[in-house]
VMD Tcl script that builds the backbone (N, CA, C; Angstrom):
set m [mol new atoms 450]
animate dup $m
set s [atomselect $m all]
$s set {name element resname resid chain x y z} {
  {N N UNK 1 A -15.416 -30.615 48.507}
  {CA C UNK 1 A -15.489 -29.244 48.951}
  {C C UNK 1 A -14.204 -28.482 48.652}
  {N N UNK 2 A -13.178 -28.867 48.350}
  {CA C UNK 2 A -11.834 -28.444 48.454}
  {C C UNK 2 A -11.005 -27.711 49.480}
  {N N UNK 3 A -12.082 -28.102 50.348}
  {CA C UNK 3 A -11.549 -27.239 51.820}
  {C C UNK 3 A -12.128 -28.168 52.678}
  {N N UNK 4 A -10.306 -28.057 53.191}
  {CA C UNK 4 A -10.833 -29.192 55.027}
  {C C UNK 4 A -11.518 -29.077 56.114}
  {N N UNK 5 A -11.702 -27.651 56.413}
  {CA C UNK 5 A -12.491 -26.927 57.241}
  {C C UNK 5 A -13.868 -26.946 57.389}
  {N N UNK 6 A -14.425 -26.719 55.837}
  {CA C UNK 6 A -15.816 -27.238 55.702}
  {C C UNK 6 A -16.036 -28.628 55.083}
  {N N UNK 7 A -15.184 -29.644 54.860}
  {CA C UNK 7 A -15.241 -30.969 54.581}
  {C C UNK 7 A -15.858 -31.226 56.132}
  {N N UNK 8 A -15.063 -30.966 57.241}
  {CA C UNK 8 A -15.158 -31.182 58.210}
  {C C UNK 8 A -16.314 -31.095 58.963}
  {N N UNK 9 A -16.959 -29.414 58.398}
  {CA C UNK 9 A -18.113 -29.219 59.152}
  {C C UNK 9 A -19.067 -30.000 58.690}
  {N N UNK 10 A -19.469 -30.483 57.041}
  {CA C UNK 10 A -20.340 -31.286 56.547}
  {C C UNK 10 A -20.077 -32.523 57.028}
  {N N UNK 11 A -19.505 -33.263 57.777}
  {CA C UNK 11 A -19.621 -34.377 58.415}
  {C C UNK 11 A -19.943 -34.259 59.791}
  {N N UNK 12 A -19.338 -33.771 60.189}
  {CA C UNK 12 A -20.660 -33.137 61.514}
  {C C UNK 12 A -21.550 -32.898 61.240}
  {N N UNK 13 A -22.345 -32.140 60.404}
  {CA C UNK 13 A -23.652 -31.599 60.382}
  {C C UNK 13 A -24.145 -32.965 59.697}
  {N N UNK 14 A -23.653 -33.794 58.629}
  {CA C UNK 14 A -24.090 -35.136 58.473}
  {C C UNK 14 A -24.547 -36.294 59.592}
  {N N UNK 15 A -23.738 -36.027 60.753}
  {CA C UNK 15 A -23.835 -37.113 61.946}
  {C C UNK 15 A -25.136 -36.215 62.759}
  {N N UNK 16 A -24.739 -34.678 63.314}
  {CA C UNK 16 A -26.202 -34.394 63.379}
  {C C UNK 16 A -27.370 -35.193 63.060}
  {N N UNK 17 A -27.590 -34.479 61.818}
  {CA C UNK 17 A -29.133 -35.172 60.754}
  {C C UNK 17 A -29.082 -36.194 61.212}
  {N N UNK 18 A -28.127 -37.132 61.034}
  {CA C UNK 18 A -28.466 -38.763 61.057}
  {C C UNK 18 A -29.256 -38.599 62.742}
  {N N UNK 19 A -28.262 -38.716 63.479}
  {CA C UNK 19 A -28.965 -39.078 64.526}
  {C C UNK 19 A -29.838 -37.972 64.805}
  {N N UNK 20 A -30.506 -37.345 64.421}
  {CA C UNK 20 A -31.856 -36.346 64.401}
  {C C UNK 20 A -32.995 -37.202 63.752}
  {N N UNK 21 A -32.386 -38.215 62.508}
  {CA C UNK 21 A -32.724 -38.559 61.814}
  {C C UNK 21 A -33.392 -40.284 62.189}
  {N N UNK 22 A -33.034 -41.057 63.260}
  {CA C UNK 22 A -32.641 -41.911 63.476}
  {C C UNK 22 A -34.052 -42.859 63.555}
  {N N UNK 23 A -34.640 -42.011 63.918}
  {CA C UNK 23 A -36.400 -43.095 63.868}
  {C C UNK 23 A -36.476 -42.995 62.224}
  {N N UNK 24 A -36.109 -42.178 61.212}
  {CA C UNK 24 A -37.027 -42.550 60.069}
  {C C UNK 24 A -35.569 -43.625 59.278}
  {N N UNK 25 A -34.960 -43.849 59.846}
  {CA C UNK 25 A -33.985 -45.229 59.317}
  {C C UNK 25 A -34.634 -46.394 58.981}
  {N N UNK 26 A -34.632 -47.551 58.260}
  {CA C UNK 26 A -34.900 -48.343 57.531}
  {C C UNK 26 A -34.398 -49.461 57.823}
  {N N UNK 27 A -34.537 -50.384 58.934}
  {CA C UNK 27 A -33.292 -51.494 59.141}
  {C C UNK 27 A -32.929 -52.514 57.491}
  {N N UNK 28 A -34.697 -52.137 56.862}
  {CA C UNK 28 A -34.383 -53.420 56.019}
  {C C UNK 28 A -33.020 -52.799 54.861}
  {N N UNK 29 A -32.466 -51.379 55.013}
  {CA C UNK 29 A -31.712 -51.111 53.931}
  {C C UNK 29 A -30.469 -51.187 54.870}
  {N N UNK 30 A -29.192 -51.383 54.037}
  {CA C UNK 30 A -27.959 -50.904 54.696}
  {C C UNK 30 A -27.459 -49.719 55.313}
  {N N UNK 31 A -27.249 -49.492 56.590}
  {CA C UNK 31 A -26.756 -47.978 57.430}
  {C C UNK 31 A -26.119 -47.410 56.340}
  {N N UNK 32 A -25.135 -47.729 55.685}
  {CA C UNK 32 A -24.158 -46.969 55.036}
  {C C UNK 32 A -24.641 -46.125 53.851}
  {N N UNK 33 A -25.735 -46.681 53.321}
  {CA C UNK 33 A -26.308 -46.262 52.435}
  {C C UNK 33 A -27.184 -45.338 52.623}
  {N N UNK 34 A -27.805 -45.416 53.540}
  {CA C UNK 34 A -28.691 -44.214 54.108}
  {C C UNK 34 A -27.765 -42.933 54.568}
  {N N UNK 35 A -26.760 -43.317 55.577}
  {CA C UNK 35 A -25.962 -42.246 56.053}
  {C C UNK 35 A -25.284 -41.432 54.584}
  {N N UNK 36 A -25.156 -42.092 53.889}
  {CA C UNK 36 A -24.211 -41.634 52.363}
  {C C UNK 36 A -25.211 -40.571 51.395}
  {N N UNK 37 A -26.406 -40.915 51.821}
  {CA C UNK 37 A -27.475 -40.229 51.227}
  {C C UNK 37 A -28.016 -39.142 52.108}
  {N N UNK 38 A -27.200 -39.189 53.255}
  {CA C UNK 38 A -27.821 -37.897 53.909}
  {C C UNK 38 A -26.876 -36.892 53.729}
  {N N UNK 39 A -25.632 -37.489 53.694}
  {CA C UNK 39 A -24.210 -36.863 53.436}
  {C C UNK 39 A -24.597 -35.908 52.012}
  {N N UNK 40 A -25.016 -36.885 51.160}
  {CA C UNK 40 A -24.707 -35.918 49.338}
  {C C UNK 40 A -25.745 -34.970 49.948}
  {N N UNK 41 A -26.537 -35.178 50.501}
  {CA C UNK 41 A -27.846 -34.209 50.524}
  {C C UNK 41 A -27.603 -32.812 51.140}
  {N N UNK 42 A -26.589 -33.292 52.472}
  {CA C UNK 42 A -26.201 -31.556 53.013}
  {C C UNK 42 A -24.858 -31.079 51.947}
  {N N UNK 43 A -24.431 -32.381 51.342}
  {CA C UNK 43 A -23.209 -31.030 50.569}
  {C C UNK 43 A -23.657 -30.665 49.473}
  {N N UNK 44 A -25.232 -31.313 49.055}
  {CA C UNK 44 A -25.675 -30.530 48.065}
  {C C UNK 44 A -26.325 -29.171 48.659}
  {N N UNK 45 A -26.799 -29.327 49.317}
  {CA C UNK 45 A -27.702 -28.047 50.112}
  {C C UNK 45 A -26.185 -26.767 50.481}
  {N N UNK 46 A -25.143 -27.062 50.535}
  {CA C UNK 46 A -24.065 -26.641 51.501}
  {C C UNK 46 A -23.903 -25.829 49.887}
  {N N UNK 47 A -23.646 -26.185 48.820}
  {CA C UNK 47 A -22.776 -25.722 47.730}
  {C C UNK 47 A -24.246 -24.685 47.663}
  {N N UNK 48 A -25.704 -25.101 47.713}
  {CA C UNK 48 A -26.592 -24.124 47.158}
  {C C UNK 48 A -26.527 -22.995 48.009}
  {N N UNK 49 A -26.431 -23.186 49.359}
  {CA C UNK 49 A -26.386 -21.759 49.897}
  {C C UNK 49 A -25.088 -21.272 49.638}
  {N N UNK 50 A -24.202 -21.069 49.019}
  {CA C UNK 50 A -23.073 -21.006 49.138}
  {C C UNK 50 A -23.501 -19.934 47.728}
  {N N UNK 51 A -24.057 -20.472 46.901}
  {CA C UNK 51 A -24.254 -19.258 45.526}
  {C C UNK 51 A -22.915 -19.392 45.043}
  {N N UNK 52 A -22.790 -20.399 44.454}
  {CA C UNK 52 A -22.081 -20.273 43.860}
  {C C UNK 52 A -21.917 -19.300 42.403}
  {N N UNK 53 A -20.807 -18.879 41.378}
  {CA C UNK 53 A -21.464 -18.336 40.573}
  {C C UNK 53 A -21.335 -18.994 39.561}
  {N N UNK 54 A -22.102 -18.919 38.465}
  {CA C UNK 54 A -21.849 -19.764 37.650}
  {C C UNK 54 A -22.571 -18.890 36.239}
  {N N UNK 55 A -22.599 -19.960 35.246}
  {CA C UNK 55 A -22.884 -18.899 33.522}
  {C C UNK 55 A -22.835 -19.980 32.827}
  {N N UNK 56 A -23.734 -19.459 32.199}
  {CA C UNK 56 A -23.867 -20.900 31.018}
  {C C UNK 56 A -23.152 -20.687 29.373}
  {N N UNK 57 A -22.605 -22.109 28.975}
  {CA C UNK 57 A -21.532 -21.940 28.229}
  {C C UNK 57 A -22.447 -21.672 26.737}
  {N N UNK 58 A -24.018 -21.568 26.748}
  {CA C UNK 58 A -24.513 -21.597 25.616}
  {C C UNK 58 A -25.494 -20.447 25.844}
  {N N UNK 59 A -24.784 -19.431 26.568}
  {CA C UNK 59 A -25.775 -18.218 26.360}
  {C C UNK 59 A -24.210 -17.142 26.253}
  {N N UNK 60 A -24.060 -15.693 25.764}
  {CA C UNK 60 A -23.611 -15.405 26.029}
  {C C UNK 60 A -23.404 -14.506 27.124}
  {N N UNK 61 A -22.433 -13.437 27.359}
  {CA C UNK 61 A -22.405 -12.924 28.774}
  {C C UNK 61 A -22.735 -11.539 28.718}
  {N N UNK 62 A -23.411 -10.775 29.056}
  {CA C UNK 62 A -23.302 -9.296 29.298}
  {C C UNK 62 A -22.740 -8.868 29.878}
  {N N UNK 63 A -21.337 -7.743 29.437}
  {CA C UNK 63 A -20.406 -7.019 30.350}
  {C C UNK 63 A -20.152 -5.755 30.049}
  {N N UNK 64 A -19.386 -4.981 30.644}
  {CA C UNK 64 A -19.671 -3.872 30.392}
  {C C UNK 64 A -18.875 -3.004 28.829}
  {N N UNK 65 A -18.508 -3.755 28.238}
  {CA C UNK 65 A -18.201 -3.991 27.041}
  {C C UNK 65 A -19.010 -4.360 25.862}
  {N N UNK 66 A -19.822 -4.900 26.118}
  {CA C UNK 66 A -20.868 -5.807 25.394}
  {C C UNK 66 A -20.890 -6.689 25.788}
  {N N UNK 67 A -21.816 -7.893 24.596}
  {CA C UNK 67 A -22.221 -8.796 24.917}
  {C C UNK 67 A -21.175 -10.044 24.503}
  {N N UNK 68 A -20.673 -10.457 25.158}
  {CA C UNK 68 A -19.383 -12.037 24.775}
  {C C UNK 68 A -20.420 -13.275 24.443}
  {N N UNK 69 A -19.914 -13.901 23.966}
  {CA C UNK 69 A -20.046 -14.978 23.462}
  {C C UNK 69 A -18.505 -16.301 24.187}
  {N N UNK 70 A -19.328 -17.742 25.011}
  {CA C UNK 70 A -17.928 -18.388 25.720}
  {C C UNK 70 A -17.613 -19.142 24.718}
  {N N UNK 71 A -16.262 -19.309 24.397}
  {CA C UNK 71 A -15.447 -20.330 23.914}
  {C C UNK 71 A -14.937 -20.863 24.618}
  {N N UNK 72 A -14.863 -22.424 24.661}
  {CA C UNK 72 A -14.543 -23.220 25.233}
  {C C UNK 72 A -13.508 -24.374 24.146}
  {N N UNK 73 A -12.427 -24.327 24.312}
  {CA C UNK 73 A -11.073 -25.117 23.518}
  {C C UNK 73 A -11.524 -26.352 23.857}
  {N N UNK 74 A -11.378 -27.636 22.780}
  {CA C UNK 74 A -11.582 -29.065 22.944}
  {C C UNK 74 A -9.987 -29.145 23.020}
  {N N UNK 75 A -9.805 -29.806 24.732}
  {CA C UNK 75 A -8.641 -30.143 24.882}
  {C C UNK 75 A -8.709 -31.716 24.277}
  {N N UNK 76 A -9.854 -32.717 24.068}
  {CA C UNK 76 A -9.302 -33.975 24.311}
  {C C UNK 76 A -9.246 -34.231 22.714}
  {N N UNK 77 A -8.676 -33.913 21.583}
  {CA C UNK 77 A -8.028 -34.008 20.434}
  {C C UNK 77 A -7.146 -33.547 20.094}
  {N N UNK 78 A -5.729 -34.738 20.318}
  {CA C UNK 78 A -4.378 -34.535 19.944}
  {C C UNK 78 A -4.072 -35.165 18.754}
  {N N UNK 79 A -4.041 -33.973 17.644}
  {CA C UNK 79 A -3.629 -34.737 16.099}
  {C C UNK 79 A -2.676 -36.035 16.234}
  {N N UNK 80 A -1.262 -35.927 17.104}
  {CA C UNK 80 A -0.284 -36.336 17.150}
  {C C UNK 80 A -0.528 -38.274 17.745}
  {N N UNK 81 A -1.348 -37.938 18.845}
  {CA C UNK 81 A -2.256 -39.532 19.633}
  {C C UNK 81 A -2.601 -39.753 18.181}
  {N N UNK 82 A -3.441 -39.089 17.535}
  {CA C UNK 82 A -4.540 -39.864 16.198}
  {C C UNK 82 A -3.510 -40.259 15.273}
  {N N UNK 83 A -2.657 -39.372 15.071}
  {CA C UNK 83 A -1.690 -40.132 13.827}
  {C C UNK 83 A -1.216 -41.338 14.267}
  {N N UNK 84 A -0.734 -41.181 15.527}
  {CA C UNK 84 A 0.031 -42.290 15.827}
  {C C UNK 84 A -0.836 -44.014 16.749}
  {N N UNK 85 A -1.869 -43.248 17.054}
  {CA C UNK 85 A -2.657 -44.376 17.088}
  {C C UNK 85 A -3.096 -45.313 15.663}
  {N N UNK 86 A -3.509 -44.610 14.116}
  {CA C UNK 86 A -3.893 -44.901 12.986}
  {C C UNK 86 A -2.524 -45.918 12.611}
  {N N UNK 87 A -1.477 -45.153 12.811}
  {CA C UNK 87 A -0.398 -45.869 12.218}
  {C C UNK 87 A -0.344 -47.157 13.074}
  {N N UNK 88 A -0.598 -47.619 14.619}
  {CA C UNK 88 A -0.301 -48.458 15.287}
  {C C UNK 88 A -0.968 -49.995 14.586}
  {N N UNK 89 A -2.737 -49.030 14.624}
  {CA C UNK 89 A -3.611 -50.031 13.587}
  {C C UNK 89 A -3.130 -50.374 12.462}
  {N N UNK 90 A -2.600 -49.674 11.602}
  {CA C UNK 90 A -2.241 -50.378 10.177}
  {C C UNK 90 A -1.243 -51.032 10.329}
  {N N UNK 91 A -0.161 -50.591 11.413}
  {CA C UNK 91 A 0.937 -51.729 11.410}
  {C C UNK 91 A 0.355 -52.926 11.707}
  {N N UNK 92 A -0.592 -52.911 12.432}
  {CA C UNK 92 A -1.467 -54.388 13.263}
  {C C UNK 92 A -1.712 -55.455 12.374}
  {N N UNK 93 A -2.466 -54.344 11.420}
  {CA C UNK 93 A -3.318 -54.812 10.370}
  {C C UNK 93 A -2.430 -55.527 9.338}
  {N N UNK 94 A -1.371 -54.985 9.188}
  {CA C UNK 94 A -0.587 -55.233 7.860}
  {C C UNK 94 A -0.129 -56.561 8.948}
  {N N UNK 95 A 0.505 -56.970 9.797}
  {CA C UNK 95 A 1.203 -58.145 10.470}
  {C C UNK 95 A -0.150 -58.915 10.465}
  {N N UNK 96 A -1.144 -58.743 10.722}
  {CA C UNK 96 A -1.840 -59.664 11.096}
  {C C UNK 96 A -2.250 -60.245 9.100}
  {N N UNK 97 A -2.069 -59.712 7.826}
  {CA C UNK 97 A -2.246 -59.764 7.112}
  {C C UNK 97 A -0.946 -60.699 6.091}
  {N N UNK 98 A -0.432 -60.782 6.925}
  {CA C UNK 98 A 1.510 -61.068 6.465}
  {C C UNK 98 A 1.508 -62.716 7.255}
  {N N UNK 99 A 0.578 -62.597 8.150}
  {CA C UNK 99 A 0.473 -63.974 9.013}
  {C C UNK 99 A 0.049 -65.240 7.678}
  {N N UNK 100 A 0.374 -66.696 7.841}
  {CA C UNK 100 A 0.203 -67.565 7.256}
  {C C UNK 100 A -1.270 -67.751 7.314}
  {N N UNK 101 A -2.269 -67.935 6.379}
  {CA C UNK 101 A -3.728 -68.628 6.400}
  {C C UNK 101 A -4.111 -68.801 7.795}
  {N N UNK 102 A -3.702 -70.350 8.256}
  {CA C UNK 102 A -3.650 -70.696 9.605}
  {C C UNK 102 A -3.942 -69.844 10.053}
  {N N UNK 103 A -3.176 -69.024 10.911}
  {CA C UNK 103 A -2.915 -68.246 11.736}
  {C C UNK 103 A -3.522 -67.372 11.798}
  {N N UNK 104 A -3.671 -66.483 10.671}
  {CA C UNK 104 A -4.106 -65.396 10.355}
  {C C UNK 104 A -5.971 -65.648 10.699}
  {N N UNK 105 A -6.645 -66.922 10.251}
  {CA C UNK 105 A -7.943 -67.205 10.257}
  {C C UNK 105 A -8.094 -67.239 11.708}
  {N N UNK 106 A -7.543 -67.708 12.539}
  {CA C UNK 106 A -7.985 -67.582 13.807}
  {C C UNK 106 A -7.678 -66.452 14.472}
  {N N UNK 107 A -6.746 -65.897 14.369}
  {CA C UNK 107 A -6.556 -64.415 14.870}
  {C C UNK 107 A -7.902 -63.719 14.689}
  {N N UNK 108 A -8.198 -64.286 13.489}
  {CA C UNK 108 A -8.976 -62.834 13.071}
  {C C UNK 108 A -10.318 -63.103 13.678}
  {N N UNK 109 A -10.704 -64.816 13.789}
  {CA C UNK 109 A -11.598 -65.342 14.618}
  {C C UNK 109 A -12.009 -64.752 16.128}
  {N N UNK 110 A -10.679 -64.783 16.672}
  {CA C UNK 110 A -10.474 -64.784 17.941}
  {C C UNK 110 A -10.975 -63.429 18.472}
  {N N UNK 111 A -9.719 -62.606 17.559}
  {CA C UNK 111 A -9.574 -60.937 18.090}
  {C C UNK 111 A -10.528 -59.776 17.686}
  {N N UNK 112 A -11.057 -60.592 16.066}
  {CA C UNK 112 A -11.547 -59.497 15.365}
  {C C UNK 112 A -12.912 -59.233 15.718}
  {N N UNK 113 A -13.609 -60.876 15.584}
  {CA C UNK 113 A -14.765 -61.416 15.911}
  {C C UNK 113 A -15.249 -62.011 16.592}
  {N N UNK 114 A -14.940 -62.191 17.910}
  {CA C UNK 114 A -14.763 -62.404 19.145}
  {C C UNK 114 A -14.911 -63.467 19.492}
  {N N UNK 115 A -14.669 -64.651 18.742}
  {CA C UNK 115 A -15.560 -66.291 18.772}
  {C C UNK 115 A -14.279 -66.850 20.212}
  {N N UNK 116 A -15.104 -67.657 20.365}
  {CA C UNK 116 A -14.456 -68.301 21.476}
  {C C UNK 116 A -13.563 -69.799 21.026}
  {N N UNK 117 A -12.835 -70.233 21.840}
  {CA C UNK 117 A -12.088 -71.229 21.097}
  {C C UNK 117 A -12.687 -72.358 20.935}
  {N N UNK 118 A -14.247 -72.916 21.138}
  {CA C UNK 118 A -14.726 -73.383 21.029}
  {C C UNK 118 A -15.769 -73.752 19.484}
  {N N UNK 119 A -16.099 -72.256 19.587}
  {CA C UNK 119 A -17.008 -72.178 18.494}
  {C C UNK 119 A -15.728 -72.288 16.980}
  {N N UNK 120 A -14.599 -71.473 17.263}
  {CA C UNK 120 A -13.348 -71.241 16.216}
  {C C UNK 120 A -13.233 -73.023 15.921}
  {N N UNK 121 A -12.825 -73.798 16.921}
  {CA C UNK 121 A -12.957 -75.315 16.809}
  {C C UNK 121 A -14.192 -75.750 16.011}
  {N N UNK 122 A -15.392 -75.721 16.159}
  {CA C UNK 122 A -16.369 -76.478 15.607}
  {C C UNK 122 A -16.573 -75.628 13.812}
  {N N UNK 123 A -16.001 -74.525 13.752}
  {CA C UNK 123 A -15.890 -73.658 12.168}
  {C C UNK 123 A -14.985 -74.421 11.655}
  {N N UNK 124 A -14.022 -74.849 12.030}
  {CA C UNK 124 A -12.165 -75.372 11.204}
  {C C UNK 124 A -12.701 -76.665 11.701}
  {N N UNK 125 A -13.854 -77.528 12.154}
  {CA C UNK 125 A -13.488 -78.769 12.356}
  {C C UNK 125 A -12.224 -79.364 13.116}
  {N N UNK 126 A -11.905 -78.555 13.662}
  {CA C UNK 126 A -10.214 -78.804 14.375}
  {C C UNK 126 A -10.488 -79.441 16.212}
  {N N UNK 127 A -9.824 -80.007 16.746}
  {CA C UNK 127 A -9.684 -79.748 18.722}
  {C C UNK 127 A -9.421 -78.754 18.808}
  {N N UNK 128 A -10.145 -78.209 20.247}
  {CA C UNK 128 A -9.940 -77.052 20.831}
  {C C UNK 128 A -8.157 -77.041 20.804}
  {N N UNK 129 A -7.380 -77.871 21.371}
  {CA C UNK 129 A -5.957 -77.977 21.943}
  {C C UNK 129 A -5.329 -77.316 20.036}
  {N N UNK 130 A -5.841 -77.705 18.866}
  {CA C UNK 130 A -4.841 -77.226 17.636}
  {C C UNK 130 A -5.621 -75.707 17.401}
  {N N UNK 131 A -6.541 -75.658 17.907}
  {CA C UNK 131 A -6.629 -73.779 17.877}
  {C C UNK 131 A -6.289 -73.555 18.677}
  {N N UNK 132 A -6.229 -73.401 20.189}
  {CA C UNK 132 A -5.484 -72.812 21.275}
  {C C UNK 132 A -3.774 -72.468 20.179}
  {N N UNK 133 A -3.605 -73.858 20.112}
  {CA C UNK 133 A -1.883 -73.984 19.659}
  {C C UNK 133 A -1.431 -72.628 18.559}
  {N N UNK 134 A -2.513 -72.627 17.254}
  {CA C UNK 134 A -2.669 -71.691 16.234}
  {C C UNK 134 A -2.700 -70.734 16.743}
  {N N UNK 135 A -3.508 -69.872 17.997}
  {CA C UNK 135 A -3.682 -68.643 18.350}
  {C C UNK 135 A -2.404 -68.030 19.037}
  {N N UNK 136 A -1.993 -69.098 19.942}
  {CA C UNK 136 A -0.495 -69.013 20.671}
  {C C UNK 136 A 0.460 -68.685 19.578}
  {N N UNK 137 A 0.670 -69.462 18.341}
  {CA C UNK 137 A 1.629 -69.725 17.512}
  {C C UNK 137 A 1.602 -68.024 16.585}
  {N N UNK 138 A 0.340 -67.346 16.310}
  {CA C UNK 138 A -0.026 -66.437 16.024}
  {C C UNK 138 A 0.446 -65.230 16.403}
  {N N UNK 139 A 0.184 -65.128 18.182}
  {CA C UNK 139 A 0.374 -64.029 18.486}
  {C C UNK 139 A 1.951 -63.762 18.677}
  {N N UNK 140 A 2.690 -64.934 18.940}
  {CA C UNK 140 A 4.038 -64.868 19.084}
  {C C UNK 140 A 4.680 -64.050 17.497}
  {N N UNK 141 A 4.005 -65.151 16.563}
  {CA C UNK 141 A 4.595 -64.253 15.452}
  {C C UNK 141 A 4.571 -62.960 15.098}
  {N N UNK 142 A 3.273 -62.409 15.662}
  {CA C UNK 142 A 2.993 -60.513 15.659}
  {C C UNK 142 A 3.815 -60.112 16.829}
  {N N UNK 143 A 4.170 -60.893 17.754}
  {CA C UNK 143 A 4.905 -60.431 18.453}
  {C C UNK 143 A 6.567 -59.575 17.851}
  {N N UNK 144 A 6.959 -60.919 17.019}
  {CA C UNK 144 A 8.154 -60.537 16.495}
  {C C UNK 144 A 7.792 -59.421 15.303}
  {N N UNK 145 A 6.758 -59.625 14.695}
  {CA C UNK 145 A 6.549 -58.558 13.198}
  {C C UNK 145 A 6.530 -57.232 13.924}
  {N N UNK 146 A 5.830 -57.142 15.095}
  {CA C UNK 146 A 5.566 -55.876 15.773}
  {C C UNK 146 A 6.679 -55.114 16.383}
  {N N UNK 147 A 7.544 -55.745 17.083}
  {CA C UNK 147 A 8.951 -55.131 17.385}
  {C C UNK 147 A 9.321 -54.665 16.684}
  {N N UNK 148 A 9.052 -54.876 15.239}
  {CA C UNK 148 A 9.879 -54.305 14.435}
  {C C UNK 148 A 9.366 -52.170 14.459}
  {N N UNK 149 A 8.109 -52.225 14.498}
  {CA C UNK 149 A 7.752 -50.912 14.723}
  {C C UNK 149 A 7.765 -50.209 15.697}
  {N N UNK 150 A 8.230 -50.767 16.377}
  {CA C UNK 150 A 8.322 -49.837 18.316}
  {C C UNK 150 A 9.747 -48.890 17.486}
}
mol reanalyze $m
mol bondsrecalc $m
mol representation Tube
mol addrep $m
């Protein structure tokens, strides 16, 4: 509601209903769930009498000017995140590419293609314990290639 005043009153008028409400309760469902559903129900009813105003972003507006048309700015695309996310990947890519065979095959097992260290074991014919070891031995090394780009 953004106001404490009528936050306030919709929980009163919620406890009202309920216990107005109290024979058509349901033992076989949970109280909380019922009471929670009586709750959305008056602050939905609360915002409708309220009239709010509102306009739709795909019609335009009539004013006393004419007729507008809404623009609405896409905040959630920052060139600067995308460059620098792209570059994060290729640095990834290039270390994980710089890695020895070994290493590099299970990484790519592990991280790329999501196999488990089990299934990565029964592909390389290897024990689980020398792929665990390879994946450990792996990430340490991107560890160090990667510092280098921070």
């Amino acid at each position: 509601m953004r106001n404490n005043e009528e936050a306030q009153d919709l929980v009163q008028e919620t406890f009202i209903k309920a216990f107005g409400s109290l024979k058509s309760y349901n033992p076989n469902y949970r109280f909380t769930t019922w009471l929670y559903k009586i709750a959305v129900n008056s602050s939905i009813d609360h915002i409708r009498k309220k009239k709010i105003q509102t306009f739709s972003l795909d019609q335009p507006i009539d004013t006393k000017d004419g007729r507008v048309g809404v623009e609405v700015a896409d905040m959630s695309y920052h060139p600067e995140q995308d460059l620098s996310d792209k570059q994060k990947r290729l640095s990834i890519t290039d270390a994980i590419n710089s890695l020895p065979e070994k290493y590099r095959q299970v990484i790519i097992m592990r991280h790329q293609e999501d196999k488990s260290y089990e299934e990565i074991a029964k592909i390389l014919r290897a024990p689980v314990g020398t792929v665990k070891a390879r994946i450990f031995r792996a990430r340490e090394l991107l560890k160090k290639k990667l510092k280098m780009f921070k």
